[in-house]
C-alpha positions as CSV (number, residue, x, y, z in Angstrom):
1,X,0.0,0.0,0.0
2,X,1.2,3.6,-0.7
3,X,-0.4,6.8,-0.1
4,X,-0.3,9.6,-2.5
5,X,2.2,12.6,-1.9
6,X,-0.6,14.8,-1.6
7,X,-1.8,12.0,1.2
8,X,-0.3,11.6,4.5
9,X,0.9,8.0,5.2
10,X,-2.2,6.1,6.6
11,X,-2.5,5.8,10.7
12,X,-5.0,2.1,10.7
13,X,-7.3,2.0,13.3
14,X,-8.6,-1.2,14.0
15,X,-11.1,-0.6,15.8
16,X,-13.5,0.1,12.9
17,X,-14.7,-3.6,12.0
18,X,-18.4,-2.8,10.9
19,X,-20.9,-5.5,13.0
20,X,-23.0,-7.9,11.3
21,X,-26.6,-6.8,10.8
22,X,-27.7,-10.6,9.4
23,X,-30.5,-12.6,10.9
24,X,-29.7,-16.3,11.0
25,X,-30.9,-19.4,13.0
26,X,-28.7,-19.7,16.4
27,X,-27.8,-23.4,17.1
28,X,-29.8,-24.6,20.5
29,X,-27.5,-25.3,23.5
30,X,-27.4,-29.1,22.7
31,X,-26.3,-28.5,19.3
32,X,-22.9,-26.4,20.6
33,X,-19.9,-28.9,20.2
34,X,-17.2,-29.0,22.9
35,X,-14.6,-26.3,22.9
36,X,-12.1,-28.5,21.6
37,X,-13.6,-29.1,18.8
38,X,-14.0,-26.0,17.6
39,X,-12.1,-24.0,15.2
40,X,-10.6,-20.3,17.2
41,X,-12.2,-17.9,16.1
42,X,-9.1,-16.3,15.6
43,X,-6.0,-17.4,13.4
44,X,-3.8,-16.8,16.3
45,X,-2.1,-13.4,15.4
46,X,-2.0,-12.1,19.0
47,X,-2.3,-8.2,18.0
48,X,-5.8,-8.9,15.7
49,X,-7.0,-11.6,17.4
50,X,-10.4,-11.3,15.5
51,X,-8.8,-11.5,12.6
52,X,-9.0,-14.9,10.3
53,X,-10.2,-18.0,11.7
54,X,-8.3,-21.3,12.9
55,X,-8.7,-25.3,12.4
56,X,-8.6,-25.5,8.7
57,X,-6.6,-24.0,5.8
58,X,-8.5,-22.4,2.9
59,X,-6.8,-24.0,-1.0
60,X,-9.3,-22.4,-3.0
61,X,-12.3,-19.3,-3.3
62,X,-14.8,-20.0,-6.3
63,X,-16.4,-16.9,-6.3
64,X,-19.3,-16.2,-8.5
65,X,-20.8,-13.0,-8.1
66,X,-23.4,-10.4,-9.5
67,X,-23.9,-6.7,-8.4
68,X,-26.2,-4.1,-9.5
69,X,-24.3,-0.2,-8.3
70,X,-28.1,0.9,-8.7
71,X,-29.9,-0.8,-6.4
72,X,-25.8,-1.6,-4.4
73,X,-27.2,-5.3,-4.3
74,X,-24.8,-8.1,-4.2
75,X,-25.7,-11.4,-4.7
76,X,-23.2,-14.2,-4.2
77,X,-21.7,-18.2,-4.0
78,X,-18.6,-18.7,-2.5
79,X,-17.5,-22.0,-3.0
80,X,-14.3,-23.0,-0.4
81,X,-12.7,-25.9,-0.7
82,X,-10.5,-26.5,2.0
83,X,-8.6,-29.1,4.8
84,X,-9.5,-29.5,8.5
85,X,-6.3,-29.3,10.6
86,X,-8.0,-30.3,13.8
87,X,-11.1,-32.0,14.2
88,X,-13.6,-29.7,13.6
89,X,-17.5,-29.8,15.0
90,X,-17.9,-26.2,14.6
91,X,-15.6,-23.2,12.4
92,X,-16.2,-19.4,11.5
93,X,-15.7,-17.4,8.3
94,X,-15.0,-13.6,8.5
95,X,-18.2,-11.9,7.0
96,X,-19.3,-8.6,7.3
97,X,-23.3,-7.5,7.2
98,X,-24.9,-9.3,4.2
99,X,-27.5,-12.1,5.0
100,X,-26.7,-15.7,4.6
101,X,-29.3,-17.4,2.7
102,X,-28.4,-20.8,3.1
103,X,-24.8,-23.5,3.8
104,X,-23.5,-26.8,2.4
105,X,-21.1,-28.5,3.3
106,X,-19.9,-31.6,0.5
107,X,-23.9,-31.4,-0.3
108,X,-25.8,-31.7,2.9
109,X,-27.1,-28.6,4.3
110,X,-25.6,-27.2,7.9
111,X,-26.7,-25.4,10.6
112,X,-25.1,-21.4,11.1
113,X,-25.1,-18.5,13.4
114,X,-23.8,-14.8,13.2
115,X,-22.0,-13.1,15.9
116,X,-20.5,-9.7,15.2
117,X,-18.3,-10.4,11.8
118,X,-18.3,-14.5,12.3
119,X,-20.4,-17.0,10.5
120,X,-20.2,-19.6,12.4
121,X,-20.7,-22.9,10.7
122,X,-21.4,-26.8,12.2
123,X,-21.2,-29.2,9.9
124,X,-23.7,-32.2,10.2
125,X,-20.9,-34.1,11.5
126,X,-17.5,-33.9,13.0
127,X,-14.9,-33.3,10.1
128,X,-12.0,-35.5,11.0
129,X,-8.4,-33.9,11.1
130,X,-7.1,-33.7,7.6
131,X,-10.5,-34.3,6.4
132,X,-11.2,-32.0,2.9
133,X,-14.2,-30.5,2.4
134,X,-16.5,-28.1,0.1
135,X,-18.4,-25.1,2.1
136,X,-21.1,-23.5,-0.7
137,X,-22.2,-20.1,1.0
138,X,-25.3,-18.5,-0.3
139,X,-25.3,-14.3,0.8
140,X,-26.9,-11.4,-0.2
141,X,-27.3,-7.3,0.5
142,X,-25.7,-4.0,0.5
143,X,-22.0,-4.3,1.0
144,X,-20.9,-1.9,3.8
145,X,-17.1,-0.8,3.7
146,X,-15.2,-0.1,6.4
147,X,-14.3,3.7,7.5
148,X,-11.5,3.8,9.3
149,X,-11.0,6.1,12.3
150,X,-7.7,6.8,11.0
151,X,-6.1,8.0,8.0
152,X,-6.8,5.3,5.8
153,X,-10.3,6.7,5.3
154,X,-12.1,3.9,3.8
155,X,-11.6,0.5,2.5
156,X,-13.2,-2.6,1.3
157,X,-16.0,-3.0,-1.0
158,X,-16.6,0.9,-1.5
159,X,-19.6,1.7,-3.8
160,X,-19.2,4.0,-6.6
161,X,-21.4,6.2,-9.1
162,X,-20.4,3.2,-11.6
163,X,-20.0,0.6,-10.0
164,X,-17.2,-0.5,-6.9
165,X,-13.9,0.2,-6.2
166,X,-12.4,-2.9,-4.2
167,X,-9.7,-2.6,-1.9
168,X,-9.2,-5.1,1.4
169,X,-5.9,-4.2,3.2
170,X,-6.1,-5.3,5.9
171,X,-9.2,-6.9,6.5
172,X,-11.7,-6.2,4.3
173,X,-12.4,-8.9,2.1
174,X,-15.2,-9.7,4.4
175,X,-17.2,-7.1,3.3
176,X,-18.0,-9.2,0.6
177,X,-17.0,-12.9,0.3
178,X,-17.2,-15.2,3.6
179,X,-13.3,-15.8,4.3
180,X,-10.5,-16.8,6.6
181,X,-9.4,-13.5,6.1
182,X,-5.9,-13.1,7.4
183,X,-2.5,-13.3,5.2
184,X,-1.8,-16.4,6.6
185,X,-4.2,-18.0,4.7
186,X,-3.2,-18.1,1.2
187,X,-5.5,-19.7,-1.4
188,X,-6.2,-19.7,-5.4
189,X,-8.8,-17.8,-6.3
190,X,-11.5,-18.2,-9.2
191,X,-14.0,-15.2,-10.3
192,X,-17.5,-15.0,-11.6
193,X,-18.8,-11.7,-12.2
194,X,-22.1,-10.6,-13.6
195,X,-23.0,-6.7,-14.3
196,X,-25.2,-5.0,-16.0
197,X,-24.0,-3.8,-19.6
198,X,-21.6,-1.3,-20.7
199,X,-19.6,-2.1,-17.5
200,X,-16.1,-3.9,-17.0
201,X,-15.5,-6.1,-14.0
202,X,-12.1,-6.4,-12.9
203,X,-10.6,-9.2,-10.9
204,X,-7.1,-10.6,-9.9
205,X,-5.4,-12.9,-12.7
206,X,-6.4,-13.4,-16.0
207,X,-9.6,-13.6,-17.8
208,X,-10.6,-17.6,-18.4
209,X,-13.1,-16.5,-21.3
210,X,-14.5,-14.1,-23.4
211,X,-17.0,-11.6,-21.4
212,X,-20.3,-13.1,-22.2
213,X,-23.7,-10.8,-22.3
214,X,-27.3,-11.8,-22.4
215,X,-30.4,-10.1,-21.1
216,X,-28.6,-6.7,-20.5
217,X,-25.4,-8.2,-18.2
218,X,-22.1,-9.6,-19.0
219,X,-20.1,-12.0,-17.2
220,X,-16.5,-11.6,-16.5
221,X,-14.5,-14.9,-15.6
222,X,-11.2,-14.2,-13.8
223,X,-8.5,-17.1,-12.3
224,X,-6.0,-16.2,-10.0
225,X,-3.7,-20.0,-9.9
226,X,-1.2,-18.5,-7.7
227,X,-1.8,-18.5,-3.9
228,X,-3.0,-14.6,-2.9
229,X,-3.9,-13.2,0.5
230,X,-7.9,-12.6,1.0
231,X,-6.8,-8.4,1.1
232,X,-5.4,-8.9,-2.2
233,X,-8.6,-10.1,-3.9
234,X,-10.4,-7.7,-5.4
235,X,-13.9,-6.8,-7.9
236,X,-13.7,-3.9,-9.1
237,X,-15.7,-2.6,-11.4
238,X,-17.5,0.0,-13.3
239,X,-16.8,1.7,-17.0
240,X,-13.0,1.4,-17.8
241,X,-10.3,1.9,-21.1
242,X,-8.6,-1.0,-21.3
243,X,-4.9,-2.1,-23.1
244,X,-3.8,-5.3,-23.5
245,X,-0.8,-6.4,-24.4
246,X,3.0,-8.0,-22.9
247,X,6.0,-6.2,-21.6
248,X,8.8,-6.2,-23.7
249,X,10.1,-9.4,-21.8
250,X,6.8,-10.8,-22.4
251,X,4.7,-11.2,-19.5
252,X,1.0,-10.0,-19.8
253,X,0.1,-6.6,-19.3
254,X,-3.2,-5.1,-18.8
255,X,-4.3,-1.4,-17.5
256,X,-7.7,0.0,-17.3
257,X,-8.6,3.2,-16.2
258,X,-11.7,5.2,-15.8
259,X,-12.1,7.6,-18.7
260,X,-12.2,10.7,-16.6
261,X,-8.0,9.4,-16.6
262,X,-8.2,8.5,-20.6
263,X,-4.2,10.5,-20.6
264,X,-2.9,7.7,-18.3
265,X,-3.8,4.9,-20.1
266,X,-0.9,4.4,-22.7
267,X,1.3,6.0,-19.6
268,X,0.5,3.5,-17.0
269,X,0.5,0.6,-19.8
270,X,4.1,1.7,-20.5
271,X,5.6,2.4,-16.4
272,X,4.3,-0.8,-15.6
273,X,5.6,-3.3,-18.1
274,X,9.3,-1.1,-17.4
275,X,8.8,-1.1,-13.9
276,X,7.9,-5.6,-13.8
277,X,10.6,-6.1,-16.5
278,X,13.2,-4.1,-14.9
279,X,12.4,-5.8,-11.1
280,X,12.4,-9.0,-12.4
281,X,16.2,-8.7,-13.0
282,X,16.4,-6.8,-9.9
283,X,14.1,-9.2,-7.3
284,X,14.2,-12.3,-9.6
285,X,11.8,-13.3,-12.1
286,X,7.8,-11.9,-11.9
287,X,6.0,-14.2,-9.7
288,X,2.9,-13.8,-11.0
289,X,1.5,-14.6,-14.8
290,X,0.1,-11.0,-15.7
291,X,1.1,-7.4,-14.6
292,X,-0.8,-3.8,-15.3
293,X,-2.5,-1.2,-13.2
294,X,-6.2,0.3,-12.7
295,X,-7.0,3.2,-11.7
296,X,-10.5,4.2,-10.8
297,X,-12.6,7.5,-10.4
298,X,-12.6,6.7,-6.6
299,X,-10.8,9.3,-4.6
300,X,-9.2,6.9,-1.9
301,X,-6.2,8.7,-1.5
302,X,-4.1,5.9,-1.7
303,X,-2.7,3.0,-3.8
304,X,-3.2,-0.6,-2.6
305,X,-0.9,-3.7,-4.7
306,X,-3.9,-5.7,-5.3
307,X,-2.4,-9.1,-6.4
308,X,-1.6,-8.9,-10.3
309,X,-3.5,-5.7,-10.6
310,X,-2.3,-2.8,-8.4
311,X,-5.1,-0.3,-8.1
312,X,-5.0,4.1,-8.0
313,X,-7.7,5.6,-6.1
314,X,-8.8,8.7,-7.8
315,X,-5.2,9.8,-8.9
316,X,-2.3,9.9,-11.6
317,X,0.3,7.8,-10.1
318,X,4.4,8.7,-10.7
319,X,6.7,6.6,-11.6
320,X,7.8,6.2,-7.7
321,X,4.5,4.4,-6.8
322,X,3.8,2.3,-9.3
323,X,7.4,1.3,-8.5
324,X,6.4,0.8,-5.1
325,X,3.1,-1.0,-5.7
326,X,5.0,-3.1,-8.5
327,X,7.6,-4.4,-6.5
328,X,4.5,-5.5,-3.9
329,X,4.0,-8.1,-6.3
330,X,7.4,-9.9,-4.6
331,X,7.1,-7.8,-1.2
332,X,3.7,-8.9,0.4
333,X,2.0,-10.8,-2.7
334,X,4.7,-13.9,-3.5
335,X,6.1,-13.4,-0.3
336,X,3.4,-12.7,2.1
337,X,3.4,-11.9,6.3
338,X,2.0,-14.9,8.8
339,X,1.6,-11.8,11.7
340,X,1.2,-8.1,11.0
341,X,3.6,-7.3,13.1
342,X,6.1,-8.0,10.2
343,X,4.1,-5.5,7.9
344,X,7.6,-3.2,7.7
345,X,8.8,-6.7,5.2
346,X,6.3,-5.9,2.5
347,X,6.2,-2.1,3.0
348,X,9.7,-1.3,4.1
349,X,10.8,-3.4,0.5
350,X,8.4,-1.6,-1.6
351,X,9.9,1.6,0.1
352,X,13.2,0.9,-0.8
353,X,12.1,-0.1,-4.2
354,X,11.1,3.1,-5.1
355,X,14.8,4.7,-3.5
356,X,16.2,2.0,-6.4
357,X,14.2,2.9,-8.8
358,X,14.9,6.7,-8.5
359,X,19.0,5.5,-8.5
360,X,17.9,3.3,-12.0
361,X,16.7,6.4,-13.5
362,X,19.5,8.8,-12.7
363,X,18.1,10.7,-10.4
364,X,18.7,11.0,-6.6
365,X,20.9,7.6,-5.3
366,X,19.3,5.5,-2.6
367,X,22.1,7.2,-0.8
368,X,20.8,10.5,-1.1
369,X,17.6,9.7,-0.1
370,X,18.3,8.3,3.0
371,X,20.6,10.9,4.5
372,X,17.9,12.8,3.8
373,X,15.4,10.9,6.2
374,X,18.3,10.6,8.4
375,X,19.2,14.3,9.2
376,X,15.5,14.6,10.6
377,X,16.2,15.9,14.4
378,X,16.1,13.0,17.3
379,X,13.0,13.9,18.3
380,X,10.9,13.2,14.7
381,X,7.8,10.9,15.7
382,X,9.5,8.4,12.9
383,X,12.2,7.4,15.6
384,X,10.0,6.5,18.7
385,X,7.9,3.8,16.3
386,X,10.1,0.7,16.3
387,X,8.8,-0.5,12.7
388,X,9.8,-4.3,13.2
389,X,7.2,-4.6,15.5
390,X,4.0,-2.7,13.5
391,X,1.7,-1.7,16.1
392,X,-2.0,-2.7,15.6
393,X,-3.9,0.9,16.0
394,X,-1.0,2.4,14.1
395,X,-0.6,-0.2,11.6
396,X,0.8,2.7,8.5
397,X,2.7,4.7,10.1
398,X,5.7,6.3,8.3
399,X,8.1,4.4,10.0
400,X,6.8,1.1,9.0
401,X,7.6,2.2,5.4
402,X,10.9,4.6,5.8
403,X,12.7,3.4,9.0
404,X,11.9,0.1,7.1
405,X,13.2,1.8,3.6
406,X,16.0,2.8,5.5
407,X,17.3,-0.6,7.2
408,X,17.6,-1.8,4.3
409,X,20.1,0.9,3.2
410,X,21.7,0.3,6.1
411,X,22.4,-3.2,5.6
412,X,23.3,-3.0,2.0
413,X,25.7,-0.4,3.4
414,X,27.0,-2.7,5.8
415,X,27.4,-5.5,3.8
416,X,28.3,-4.4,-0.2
417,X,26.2,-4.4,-2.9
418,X,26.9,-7.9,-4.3
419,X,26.0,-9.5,-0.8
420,X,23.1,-7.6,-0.6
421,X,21.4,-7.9,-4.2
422,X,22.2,-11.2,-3.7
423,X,20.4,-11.8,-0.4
424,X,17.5,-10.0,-2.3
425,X,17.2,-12.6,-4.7
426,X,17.6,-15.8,-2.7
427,X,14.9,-14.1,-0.2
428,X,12.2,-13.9,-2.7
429,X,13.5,-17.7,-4.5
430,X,13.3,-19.0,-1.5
431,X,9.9,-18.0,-0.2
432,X,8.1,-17.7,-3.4
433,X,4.8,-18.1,-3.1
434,X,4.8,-18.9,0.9
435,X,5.4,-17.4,4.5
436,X,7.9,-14.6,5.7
437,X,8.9,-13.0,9.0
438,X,11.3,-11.0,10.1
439,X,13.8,-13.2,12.0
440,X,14.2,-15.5,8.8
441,X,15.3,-12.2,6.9
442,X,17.6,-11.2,9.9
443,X,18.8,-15.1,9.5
444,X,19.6,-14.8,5.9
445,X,21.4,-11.9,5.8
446,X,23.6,-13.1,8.0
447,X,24.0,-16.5,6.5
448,X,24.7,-14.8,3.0
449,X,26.8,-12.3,3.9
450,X,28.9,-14.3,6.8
451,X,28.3,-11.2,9.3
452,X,26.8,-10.9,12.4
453,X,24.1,-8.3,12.3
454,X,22.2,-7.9,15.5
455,X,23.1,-5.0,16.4
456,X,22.1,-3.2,12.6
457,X,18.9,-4.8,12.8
458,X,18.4,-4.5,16.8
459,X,18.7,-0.4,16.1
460,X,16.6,0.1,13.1
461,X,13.8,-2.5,13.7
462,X,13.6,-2.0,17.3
463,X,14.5,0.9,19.2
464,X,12.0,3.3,20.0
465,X,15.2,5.8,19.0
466,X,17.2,7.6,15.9
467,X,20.2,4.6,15.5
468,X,23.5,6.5,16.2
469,X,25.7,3.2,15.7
470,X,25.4,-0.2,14.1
């Protein structure tokens, strides 16, 4: 995520997780399984402890979908296929307002309740640990977003005059699929989207088939086959210029923008298929099957790296952010976070990315840039927010991104540019496509370049001070 420079960097409150407003039958006493065999309903990340849902791992969202921005209705099937790790007589899914119509599981209908943001399901009998099974949710209604009491402003499934503008970092998804939604959870993703005509709906991968329209609405049918977060999924939609095409080291390209931004189509077309080519040599190769951009007549304020298509809310984005969201696409997308708390690994990367980017271009060095965060007096609010350790109501602050931006530096200082280009590329090899935290990056860079580096990371990651020596 990046906020524009007209934008300050986002402060997250999470305290503004919109209840449930859904009726639903509520399980008698007798039908409440033991405890222990139920899944949390939490994933087990101590500072959101809401957030996601334990007992079974999600492997793939069929998602088919129809929405109507006139009437804001949202009709919808999520299909989740997934494994029990425990033996599970009861689990929850993250969902947010919308009524549950009905719940299968493999076929045979199953008794649910709502509590606050979890649908809780209870399958007609015990699923055995290991066990895989098919959960086929039925919902409908007026998808809510959330509005943050901080700077983020708003995020989720966000209405527009046209249509939606969909962006779920970091828990939003629920606003309109039923998820286990917390990076932890990685899982492929499949997309059916019906809206009316005249419209374009927008989802992460790559389209499966042609748009088909009958009876004034068109289906899009979008497959994302590599794993993706749940705040990475997106639908957005509404009336968008589209370009198709490759980079020109041949990976798929596709931008859409609204037409109020018709001047930054061929633009963002261009910067993006430079920016993946040119990380891809930098970061190793694209992880992903398609790059591009959207941007949307939605003034967000801010730009969020939704998997394979990053999105623009309501502005022209430089070359510095779509850098930034680009290099996401390694930094939080291949490589995601198990606990937010190691947020400064996707945005203190992306940070840096756009420091090398600017160096790639001629203009200032990475150097340059971060004596210039440096020289900021002892007492600048950056240095008393440890970023290695991102703080739950406080989630974006700017130290997550610089401070992380600048550890980096510090390390590539400390330990040469071939060590530390290399450590970049075994980092995202190594993890593509799964888990990162922070003590596995500290453990790497020591193992690649034979140092001992404690103390670098101990005083930019987390000291609640302005690092004087490491």
């Amino acid at each position: 995520m990046r906020s524009t420079p007209l934008v300050p960097v986002m402060l997250l409150s999470l305290l503004a997780c919109s209840p449930s407003n859904a009726a639903a039958p509520v399980p008698t006493a007798r039908q409440q399984p033991p405890v222990k065999d139920a899944g949390a309903p939490g994933i087990g990340d101590r500072d959101f402890p809401l957030d996601g849902n334990g007992g079974y791992d999600v492997a793939h969202y069929g998602l088919n979908l129809a929405y109507d921005p006139k009437s804001k209705h949202l009709a919808g099937t999520a299909t989740i296929q997934a494994t029990a790790t425990q033996r599970l007589a009861r689990f929850n899914l993250d969902l947010s307002g919308l009524d549950v119509g009905a719940v299968k599981i493999d076929g045979r209908d199953v008794t649910f309740s709502r509590k606050g943001d979890e649908l809780t399901l209870v399958p007609a009998a015990p699923l055995e640990k290991g066990a895989r099974f098919t959960a086929v949710i039925a919902y409908s209604g007026e998808p809510k977003p959330i509005k943050d009491a901080g700077n983020l402003g708003i995020y989720g499934f966000v209405p527009t005059g046209d249509g939606a503008f969909v962006t779920c970092e970091p828990s939003g998804a629920k606003t309109w699929f039923p998820a286990n939604d917390h990076p932890a959870d990685k899982a492929r993703f499949d997309f059916s989207i019906t809206v009316p005509q005249g419209l374009t709906a927008l989802a992460n991968g790559e389209m499966t088939k042609p748009p088909a329209t009958a009876s004034g609405k068109t289906t899009f049918t979008w497959s994302e086959r590599h794993p993706m977060v749940t705040y990475l999924a997106t639908m957005t939609l509404g009336k968008f210029e589209l370009r198709q095409g490759k980079t020109p080291a041949g990976t798929a390209n596709l931008t859409a923008v609204d037409p109020k931004f018709h001047s930054e189509l061929n633009k963002l077309y261009t910067t993006s298929g430079e920016v993946t080519d040119y990380w891809s040599k930098v970061f190793g190769p694209y992880p992903f099957s398609s790059t591009g951009g959207v941007i949307d007549d939605f003034a967000a304020g801010y730009a969020l790296e939704n998997q394979t298509k990053p999105i623009y809310g309501g502005f022209e984005p430089d070359e510095s952010i779509v850098a930034h969201e680009l290099a996401h696409q390694w930094f939080g997308d291949s490589l995601s976070i198990k606990r937010w708390r190691d947020l400064w690994l996707n945005e203190g990367f992306a940070t840096y990315a756009e420091w090398l980017w600017s160096e790639h271009k001629g203009r200032n060095t990475a150097e340059t840039i971060f004596k210039s965060f440096y020289e900021r007096g002892a007492t600048d609010p950056m240095w008393a927010y440890p970023p290695g350790v991102a703080q739950p109501k406080d989630l974006f602050n700017e130290s997550v991104y610089t401070r992380g931006g600048m550890t980096l530096h510090a390390l590539r200082k400390a330990i040469g540019d071939t060590a530390f280009f290399k450590l970049i590329k075994d980092w995202t090899a190594g993890h593509r496509y799964g888990y990162v935290t922070t003590q596995q990056f500290i453990a790497l860079a020591e193992k690649v370049s034979g140092k001992q580096l404690d103390k670098l990371f101990d005083a930019w990651l987390f000291q609640a001070k302005r690092p004087t020596s490491w």
